[in-house]
C-alpha positions as CSV (number, residue, x, y, z in Angstrom):
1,X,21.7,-5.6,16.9
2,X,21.7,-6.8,12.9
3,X,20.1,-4.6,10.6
4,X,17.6,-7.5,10.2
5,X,16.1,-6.9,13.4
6,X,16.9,-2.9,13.7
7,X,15.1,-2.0,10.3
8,X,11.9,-3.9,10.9
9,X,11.6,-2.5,14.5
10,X,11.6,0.8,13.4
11,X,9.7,0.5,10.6
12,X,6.7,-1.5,12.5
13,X,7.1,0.9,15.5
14,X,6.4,4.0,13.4
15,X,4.0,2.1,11.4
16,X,1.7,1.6,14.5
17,X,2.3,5.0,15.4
18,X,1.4,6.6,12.1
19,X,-2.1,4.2,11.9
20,X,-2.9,5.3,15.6
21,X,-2.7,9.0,14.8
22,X,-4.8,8.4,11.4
23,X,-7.3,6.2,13.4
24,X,-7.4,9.2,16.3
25,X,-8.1,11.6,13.1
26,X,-10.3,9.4,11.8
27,X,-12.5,9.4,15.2
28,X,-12.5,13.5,15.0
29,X,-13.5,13.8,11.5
30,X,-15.2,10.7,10.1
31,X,-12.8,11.0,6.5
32,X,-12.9,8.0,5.4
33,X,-9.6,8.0,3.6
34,X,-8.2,8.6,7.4
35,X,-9.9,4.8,8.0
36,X,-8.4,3.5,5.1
37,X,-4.7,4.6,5.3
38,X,-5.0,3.6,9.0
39,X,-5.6,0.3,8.4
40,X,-2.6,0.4,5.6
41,X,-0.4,1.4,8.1
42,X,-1.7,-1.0,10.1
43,X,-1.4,-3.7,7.8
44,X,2.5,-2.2,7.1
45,X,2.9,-2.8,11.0
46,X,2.2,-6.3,10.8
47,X,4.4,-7.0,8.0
48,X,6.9,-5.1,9.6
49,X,6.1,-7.6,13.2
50,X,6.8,-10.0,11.1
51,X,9.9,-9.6,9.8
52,X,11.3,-8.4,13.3
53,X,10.0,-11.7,15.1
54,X,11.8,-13.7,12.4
55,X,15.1,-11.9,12.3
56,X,14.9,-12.4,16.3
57,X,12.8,-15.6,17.1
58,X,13.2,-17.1,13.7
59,X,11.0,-17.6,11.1
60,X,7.9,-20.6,11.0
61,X,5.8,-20.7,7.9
62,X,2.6,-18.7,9.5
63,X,4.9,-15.9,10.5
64,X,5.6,-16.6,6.5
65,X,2.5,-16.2,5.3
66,X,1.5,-13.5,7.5
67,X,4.1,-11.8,6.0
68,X,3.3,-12.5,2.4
69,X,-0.3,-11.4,3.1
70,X,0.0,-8.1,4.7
71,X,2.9,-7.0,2.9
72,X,3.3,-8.3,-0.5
73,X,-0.6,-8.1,-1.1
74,X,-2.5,-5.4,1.4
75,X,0.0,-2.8,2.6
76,X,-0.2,-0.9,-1.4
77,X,-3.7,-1.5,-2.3
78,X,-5.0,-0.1,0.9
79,X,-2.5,3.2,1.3
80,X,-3.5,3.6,-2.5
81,X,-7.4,2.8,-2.0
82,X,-7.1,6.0,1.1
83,X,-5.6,8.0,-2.0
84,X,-8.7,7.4,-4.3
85,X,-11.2,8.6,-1.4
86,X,-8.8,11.5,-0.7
87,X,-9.3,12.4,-4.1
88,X,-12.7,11.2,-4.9
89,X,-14.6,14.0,-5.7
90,X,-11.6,14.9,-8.6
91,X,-11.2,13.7,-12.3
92,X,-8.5,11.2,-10.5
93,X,-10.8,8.6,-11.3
94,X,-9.3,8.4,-14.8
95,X,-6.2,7.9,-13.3
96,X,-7.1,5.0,-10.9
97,X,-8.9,3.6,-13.7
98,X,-5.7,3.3,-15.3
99,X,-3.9,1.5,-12.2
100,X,-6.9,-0.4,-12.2
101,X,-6.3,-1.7,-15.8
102,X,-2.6,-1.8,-15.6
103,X,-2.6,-3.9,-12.8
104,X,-4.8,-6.4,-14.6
105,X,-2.4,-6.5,-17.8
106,X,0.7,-6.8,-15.4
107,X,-0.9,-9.6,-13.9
108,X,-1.4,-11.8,-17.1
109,X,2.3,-10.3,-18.3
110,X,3.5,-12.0,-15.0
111,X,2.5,-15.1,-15.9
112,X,3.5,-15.0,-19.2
113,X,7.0,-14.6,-18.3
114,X,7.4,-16.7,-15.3
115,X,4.9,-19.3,-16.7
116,X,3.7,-20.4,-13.1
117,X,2.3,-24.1,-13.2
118,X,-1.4,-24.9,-12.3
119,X,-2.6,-21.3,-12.8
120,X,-5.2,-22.0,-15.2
121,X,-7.7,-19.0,-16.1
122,X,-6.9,-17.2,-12.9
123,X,-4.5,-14.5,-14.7
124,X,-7.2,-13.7,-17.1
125,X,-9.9,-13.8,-14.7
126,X,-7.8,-11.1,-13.1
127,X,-7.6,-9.2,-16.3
128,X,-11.3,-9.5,-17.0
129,X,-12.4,-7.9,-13.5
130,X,-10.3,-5.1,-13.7
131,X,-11.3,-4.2,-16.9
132,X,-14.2,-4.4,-16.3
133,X,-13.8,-2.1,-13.1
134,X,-11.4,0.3,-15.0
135,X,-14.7,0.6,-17.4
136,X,-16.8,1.4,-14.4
137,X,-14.3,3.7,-12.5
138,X,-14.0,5.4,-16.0
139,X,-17.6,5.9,-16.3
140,X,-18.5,7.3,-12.9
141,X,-15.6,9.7,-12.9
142,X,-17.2,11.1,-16.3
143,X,-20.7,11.3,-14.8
144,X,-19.1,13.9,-12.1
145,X,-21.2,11.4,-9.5
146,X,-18.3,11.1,-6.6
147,X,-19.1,7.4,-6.6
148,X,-16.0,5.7,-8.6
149,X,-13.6,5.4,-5.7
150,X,-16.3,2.9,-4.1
151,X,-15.8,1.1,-6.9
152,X,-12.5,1.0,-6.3
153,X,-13.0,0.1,-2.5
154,X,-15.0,-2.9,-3.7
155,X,-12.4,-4.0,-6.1
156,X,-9.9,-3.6,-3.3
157,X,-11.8,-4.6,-0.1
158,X,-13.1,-7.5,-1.9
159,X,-10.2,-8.6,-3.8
160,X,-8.2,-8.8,-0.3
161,X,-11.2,-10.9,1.4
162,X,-10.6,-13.3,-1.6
163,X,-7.0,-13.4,-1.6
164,X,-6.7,-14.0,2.5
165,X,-8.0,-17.7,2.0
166,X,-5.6,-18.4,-1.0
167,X,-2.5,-17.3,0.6
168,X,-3.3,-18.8,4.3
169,X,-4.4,-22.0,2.4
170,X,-1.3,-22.2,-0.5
171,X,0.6,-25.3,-0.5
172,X,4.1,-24.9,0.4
173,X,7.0,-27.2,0.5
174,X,8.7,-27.7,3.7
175,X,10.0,-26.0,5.8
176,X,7.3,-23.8,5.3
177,X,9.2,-20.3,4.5
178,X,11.9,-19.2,2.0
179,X,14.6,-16.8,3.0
180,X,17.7,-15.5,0.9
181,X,21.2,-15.8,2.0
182,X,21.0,-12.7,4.2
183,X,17.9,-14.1,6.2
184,X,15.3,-11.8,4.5
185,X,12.1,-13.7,3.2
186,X,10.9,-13.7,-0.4
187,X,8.3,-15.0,-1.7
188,X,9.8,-18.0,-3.9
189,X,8.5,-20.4,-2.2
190,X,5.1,-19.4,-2.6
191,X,2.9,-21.3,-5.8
192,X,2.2,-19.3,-8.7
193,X,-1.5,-18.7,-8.1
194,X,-0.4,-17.0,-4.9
195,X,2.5,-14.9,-6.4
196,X,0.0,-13.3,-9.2
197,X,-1.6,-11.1,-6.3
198,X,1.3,-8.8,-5.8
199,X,1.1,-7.7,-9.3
200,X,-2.5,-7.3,-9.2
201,X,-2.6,-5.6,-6.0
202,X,0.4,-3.6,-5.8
203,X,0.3,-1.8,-9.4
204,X,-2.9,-0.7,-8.5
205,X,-2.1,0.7,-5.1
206,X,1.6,1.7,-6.2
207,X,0.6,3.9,-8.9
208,X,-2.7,5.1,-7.3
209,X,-0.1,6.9,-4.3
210,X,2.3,8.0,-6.6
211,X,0.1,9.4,-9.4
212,X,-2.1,10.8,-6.5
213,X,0.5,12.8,-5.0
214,X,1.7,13.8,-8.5
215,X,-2.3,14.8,-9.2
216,X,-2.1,17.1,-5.8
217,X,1.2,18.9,-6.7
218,X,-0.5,19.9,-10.5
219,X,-3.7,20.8,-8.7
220,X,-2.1,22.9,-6.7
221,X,0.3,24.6,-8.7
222,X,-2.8,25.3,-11.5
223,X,-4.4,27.2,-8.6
224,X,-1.5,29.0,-7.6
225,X,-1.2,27.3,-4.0
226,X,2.3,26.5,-3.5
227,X,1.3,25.8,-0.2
228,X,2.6,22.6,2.1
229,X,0.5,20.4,0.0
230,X,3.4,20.9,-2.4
231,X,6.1,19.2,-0.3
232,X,3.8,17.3,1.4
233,X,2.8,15.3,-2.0
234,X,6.0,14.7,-3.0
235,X,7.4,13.1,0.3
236,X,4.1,11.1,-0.1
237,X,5.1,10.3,-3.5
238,X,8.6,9.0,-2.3
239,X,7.2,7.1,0.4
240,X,5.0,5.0,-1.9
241,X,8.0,4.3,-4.9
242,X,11.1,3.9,-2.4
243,X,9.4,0.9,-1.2
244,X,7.9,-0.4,-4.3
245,X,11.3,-0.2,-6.1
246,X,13.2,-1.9,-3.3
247,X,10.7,-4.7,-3.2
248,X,10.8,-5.2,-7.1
249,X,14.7,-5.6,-7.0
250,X,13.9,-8.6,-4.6
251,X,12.5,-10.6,-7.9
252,X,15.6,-10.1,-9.4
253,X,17.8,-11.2,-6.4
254,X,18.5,-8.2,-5.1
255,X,17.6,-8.0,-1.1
256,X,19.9,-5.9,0.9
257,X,17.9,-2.6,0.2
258,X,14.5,-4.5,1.4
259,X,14.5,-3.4,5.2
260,X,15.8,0.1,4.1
261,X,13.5,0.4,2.1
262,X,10.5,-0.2,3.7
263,X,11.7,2.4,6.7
264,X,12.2,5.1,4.1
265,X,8.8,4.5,2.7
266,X,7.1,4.9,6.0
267,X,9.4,7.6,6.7
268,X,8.8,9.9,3.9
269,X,4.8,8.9,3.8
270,X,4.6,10.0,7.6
271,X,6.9,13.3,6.8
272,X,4.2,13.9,3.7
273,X,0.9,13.6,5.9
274,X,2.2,15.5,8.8
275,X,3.1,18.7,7.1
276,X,0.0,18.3,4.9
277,X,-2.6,20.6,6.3
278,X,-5.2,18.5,4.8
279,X,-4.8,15.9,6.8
280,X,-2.9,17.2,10.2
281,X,-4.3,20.2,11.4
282,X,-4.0,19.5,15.3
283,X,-2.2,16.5,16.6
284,X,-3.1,15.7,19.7
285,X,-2.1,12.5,22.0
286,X,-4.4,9.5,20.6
287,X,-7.7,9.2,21.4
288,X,-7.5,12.4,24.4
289,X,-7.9,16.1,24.2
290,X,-4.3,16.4,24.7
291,X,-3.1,18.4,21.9
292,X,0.3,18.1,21.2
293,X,0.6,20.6,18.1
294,X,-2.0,22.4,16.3
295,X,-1.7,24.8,12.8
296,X,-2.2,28.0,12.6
297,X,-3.2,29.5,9.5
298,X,-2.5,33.0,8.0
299,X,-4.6,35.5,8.4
């Protein structure tokens, strides 16, 4: 089998797996970070699907878009959105804030460089709301109130509603999909207004996972807990910039590490959450009372 078809297998089939045990943790303790990074690796799944049933069926432009969608726009902003409500109740918010705000100025740098035709005020507009969210975020973190990663979950949640329409809808040219010369999709084809969401979407949800994880490690060596939070945080920091660094070599032709990278990420993110004992403390068969594994602390 080509490493075209291998990669994505593996990456959608632990993808699935990972977002069923979150979901099955999710059911036995209502975190709603739990939800949230379920569905991202849910979302990681289907982009994943999709680049397995085009490296073996071959690829039609809603298997395109599908992938465009769930990967280049949800998969970050959602693993990074479960980070803020992990960390909600923390001065992280200043931190998101600044995602927030950098993903807004990366947006309108985008287009500055590319120049994408037929754009108009849409990079701006982009700019606009996140500053004005950054502001918000800001603010609530400041007041101590718990309340600024539902900002962010309103800048995320409704920012992917909108963007569903506007990449199912794009105009393309025929035949409907771009691939490079190794068969592995980019997102050339797609119009500019559709290519200024992965900026927008993945800065904020990039650096929201990586700076959170960094957050935990400094949290917990301040308090002196160089528990498995320690490793854990950094295998969840790797998992979130393998894949963001793979996929911003593809802008500059460079696709061969794609596929590996996306495996890696979900490798090293599913490694980080399952020797976490914040998030795993018995793993049991989804949705039974089977326990599989279960943590026992120190007396």
């Amino acid at each position: 089998m080509e490493p075209n078809v291998v990669l994505p297998l593996l990456s959608a089939t632990l993808s699935f797996l990972f977002a069923l045990l979150l979901l099955d943790q999710w059911l036995e303790r209502r975190r709603t970070y739990q939800l949230i990074w379920s569905l991202g690796m849910a979302w990681f799944g289907i982009s994943a699907g999709t680049e397995l049933l085009g490296g073996v069926l071959g690829w039609s432009e809603p298997l395109y878009r599908a992938w465009y969608l769930f990967g280049a726009v949800f998969v970050a902003a959602w693993l990074g959105l479960g980070t803020m409500y992990l960390l909600g109740r923390t001065r992280f918010g200043y931190a998101a804030a600044g995602s927030v705000l950098l993903a807004g100025l990366f947006t309108v740098l985008s287009q500055v460089r590319q120049q994408y035709p037929d754009t108009g005020m849409l990079p701006y507009a982009a700019f606009a709301i996140a500053l004005v969210g950054a502001v918000a975020i800001t603010v609530e973190t400041r007041r101590g109130s718990g309340r600024w990663a539902r900002i962010a979950g309103a800048l995320v949640i409704g920012g992917s509603i909108a963007a569903a329409p506007i990449v199912l809808l794009a105009p393309v040219q025929a035949p409907g999909y771009a691939l490079d010369a190794a068969g592995i999709p980019v997102g050339s084809l797609m119009p500019g207004s559709v290519r200024l969401l992965t900026p927008l979407f993945n800065v904020t949800g990039g650096f929201a996972l990586v700076l959170g994880a960094l957050y935990s490690v400094a949290a917990a060596v301040r308090a002196r807990r160089l528990d498995s939070r320690v490793p854990a945080t950094i295998l969840i920091a790797l998992g979130g910039f393998v894949p963001s660094m793979t996929s911003g070599l593809t802008r500059f032709g460079i696709t061969e590490t794609f596929y590996l990278g996306e495996l890696l990420g979900v490798l090293f993110l599913f490694a980080g959450f399952l020797v976490s004992i914040d998030v795993f403390h018995v793993i049991r068969v989804p949705f039974t009372r089977r326990v599989l594994y279960a943590r026992h602390e120190a007396a």
